[in-house]
C-alpha positions as CSV (number, residue, x, y, z in Angstrom):
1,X,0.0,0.0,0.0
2,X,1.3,3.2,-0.9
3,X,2.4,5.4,1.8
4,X,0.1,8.6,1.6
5,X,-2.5,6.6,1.4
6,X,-1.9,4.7,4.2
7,X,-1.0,7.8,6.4
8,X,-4.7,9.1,4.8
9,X,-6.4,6.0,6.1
10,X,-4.7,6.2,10.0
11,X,-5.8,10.2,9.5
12,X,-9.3,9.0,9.0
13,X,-9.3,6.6,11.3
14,X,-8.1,8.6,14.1
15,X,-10.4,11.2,13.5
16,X,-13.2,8.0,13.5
17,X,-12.4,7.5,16.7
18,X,-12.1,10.9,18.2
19,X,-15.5,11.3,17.0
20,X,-16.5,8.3,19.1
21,X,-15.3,9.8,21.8
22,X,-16.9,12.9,21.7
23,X,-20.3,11.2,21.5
24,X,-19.9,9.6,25.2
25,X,-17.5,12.7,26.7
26,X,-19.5,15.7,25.5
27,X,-23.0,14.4,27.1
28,X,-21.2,14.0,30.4
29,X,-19.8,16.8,29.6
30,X,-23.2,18.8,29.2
31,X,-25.0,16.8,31.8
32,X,-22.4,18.1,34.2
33,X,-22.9,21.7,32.7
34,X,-26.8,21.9,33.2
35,X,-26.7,20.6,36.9
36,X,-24.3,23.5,37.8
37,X,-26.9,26.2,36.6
38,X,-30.6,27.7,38.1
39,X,-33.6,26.9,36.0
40,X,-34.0,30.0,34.2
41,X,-30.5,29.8,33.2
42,X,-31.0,26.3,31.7
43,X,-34.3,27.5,29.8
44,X,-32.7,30.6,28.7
45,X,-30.2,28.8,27.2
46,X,-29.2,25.4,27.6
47,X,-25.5,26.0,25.2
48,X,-24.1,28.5,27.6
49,X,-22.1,28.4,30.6
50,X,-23.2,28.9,34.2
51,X,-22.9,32.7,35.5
52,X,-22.6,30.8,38.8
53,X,-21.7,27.1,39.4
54,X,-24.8,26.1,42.0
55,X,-23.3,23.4,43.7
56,X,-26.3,23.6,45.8
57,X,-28.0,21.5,43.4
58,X,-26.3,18.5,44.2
59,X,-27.2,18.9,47.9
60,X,-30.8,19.6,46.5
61,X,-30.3,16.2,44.7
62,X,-29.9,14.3,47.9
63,X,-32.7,15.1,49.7
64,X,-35.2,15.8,47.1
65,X,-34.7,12.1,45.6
66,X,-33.3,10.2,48.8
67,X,-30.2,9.5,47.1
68,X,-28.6,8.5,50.8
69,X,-31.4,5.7,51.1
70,X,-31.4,4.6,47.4
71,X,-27.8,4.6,47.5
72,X,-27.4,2.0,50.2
73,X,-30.3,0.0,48.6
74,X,-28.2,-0.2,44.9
75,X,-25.3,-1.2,47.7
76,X,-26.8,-3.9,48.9
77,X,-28.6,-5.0,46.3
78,X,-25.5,-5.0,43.5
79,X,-23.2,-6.2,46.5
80,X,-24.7,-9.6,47.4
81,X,-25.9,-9.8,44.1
82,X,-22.4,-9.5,42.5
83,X,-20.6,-11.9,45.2
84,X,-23.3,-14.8,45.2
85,X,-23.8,-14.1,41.3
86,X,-20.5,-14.2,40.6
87,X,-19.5,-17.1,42.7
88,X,-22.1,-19.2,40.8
89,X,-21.6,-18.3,37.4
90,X,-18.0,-19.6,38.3
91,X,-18.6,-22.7,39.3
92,X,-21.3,-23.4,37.0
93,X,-18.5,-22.4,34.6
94,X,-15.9,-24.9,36.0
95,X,-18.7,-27.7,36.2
96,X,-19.6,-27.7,32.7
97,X,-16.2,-27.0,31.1
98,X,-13.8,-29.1,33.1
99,X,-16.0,-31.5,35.0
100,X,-16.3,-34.9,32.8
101,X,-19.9,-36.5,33.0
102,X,-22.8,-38.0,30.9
103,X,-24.7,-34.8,29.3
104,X,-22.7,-32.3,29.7
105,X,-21.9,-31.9,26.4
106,X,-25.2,-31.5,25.3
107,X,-26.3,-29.1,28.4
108,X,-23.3,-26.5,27.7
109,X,-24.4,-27.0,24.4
110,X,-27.9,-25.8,24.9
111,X,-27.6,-23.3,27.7
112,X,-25.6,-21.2,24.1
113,X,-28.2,-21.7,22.3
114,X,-30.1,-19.7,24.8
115,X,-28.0,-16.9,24.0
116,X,-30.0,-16.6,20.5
117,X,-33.3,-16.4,22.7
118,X,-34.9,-13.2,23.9
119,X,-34.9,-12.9,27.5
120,X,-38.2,-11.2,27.0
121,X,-40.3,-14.0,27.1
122,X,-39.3,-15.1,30.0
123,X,-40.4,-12.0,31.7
124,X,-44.2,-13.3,32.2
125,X,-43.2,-16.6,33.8
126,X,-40.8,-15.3,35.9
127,X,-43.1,-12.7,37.4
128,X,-45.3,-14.6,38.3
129,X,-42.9,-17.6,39.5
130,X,-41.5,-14.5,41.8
131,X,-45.2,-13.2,43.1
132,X,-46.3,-17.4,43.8
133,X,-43.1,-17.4,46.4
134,X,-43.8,-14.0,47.6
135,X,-40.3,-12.5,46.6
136,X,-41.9,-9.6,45.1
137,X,-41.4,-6.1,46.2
138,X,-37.9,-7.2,48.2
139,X,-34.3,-6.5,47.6
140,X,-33.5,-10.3,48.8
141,X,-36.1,-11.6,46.0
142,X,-34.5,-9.1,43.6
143,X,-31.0,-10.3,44.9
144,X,-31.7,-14.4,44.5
145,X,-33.2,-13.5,40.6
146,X,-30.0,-11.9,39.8
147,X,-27.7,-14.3,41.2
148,X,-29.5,-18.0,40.2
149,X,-30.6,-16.3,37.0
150,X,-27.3,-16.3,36.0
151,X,-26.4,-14.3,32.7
152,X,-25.1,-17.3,29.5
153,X,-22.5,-14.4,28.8
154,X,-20.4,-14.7,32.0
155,X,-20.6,-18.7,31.8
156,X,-19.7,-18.4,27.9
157,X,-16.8,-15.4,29.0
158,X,-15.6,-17.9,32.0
159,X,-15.8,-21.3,30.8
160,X,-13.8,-19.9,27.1
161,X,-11.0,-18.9,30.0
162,X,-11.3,-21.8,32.2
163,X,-11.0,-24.0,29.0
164,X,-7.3,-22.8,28.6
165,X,-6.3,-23.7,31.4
166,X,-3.8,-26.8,31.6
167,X,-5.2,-29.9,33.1
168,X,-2.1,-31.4,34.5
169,X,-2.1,-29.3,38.1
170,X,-6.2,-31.0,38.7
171,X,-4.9,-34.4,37.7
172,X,-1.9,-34.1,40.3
173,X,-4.1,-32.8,42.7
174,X,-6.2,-35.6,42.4
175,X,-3.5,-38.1,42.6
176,X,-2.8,-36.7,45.5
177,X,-6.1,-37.5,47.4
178,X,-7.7,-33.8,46.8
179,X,-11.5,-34.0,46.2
180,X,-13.3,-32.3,43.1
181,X,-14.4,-29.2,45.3
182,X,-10.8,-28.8,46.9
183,X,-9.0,-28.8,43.6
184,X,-12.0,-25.9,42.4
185,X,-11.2,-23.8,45.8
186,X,-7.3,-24.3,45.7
187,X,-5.9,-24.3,42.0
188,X,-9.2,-23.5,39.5
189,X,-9.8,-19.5,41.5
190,X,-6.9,-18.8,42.0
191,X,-6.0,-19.5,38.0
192,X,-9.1,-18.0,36.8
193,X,-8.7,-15.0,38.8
194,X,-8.4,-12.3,35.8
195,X,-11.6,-14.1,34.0
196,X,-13.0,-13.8,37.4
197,X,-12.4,-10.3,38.2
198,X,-13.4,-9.2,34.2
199,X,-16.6,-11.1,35.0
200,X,-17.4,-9.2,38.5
201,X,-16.5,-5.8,36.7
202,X,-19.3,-6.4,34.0
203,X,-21.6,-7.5,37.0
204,X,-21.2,-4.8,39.0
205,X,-21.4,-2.6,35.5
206,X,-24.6,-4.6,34.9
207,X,-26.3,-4.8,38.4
208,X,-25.9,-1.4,39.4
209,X,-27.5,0.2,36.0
210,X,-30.1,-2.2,35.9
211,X,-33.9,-0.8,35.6
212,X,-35.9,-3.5,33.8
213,X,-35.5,-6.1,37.1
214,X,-35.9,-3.3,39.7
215,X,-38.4,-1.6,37.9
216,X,-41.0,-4.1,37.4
217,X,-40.3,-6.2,41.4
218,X,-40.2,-3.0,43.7
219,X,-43.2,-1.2,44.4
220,X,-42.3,0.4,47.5
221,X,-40.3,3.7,46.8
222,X,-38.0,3.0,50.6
223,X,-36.7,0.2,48.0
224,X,-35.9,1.5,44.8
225,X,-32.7,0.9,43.4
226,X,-30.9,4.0,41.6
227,X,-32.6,3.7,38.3
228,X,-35.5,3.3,39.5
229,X,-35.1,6.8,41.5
230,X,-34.0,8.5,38.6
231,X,-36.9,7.5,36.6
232,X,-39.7,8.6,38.6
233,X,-37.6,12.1,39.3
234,X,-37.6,12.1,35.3
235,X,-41.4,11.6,35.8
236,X,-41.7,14.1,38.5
237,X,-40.4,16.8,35.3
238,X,-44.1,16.3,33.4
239,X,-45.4,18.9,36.9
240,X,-42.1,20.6,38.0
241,X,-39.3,21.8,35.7
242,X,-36.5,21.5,37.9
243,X,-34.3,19.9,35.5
244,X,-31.1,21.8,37.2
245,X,-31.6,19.2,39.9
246,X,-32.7,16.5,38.1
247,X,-29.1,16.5,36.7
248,X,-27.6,16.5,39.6
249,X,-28.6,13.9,40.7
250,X,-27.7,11.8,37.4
251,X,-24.3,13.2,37.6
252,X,-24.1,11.4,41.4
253,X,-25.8,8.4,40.2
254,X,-22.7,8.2,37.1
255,X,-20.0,8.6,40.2
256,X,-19.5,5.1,41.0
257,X,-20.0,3.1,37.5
258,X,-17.4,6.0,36.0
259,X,-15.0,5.2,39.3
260,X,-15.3,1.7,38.5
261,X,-14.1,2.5,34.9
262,X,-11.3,4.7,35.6
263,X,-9.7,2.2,38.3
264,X,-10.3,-0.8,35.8
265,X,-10.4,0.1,32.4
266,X,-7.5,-2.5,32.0
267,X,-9.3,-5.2,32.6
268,X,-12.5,-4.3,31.0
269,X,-10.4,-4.1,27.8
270,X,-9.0,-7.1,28.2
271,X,-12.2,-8.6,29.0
272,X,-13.2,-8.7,25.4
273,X,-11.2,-11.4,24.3
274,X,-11.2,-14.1,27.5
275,X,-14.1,-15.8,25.6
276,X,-11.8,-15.9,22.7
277,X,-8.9,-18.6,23.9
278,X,-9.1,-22.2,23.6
279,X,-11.7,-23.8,23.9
């Protein structure tokens, strides 16, 4: 390939990419922007900078929409969610990818093809499954959907990675008189521990901006989860334009999922391609 046109193609490309970049920095960006100004400066004009940044808007925020209370419901909630959840969906992984035994073959096989279905349907049936045991309206109902319900993504993700791992260190370990759940606990964790971790970061991701589940299980607003709050506040708009706090209190409930991103954006990377080794 010529070289001007190659440079011409990495000029494109870059600019491609900057251009993705703008379109999920600049709404932060403005989101940011509107909770810093009064009303009647975001309906003058909703371009312009703030005369005065209002931080008192984020204190608004807070108590207007319980943010305190709805913060330590998403905590729980995402918290035992993501450690039972993820536990599971790693041993299930191990189970059906390294465990030898009549079926399983044919199981891993069709939880895959599940993949193809729309989780949709199952919305119906599960509701009412959920209302017949009387785990509607909790956070521990919400919590044990999550966690048993487990996502054919993360066992796809985990048992791609567990798949690559050598065999030889189980079969010494059995040699040696170690059971099935003794070799998982001492030599299959702590191998799969970057799958593991890529898995829980996607959880967490997952859990925590989650409305469907929340949405539809919790009546009771002393429950709601995060998105739930923010969606009845965006309700609350169609009788009282306070957008200026409305922002705000998006921009807290972005804090944690962009913390998460900025300590391990490494790992979310490289998360992409675990399902790709051997396997």
């Amino acid at each position: 390939m010529d070289t001007n046109k190659r440079t011409f193609i990495d000029v494109i490309w870059r600019f491609i990419m900057f251009l993705c970049a703008l379109t999920v920095i600049f709404p932060l960006f403005w989101i940011i922007l509107e909770s810093l100004k009064t009303n009647k400066e975001f309906f003058a004009n909703v371009w312009a900078f703030p005369e005065q940044l209002r931080w008192e808007n984020y204190t608004n925020a807070w108590k207007s929409y319980h943010l305190g209370s709805t913060m330590l419901n998403t905590l729980y909630y995402v918290g035992v969610s993501l450690a039972l959840g993820t536990f599971l969906a790693t041993l299930s992984a191990y189970t059906l990818t390294r465990v030898e035994f009549t079926g399983r073959k044919f199981i891993w096989g069709t939880i895959m093809i599940s993949l193809f279905l729309p989780g949709i349907n199952a919305l119906v049936p599960q509701y009412v499954l959920m209302r017949d045991l009387g785990l509607t309206n909790s956070l521990t109902g919400l919590i044990i959907l999550d966690s048993f319900g487990e996502s054919v993504f993360f066992l796809m993700l985990l048992g791609g990675f567990m798949q690559s791992l050598p065999k030889e260190m189980e079969e010494s370990a059995f040699i040696d008189g170690a059971s099935l759940f003794q070799v998982f606990i001492r030599i299959i964790l702590p191998l799969s521990t970057p799958g593991i971790v890529t898995v829980a970061i996607f959880k967490f991701l997952g859990l925590y901006n989650s409305f469907l589940g929340p949405f539809i299980y919790l009546s009771d607003a002393k429950k709601y989860t995060i998105g739930v709050a923010m969606y009845h506040a965006n309700q609350i708009m169609q009788y009282k334009a306070d957008w200026v706090t409305l922002f705000a209190g998006v921009t807290i409930a972005m804090v944690p999922t962009i913390i998460i991103y900025i300590v391990f954006q490494k790992q979310i990377a490289e998360g992409a391609t675990l399902g790709g080794v051997k396997g």
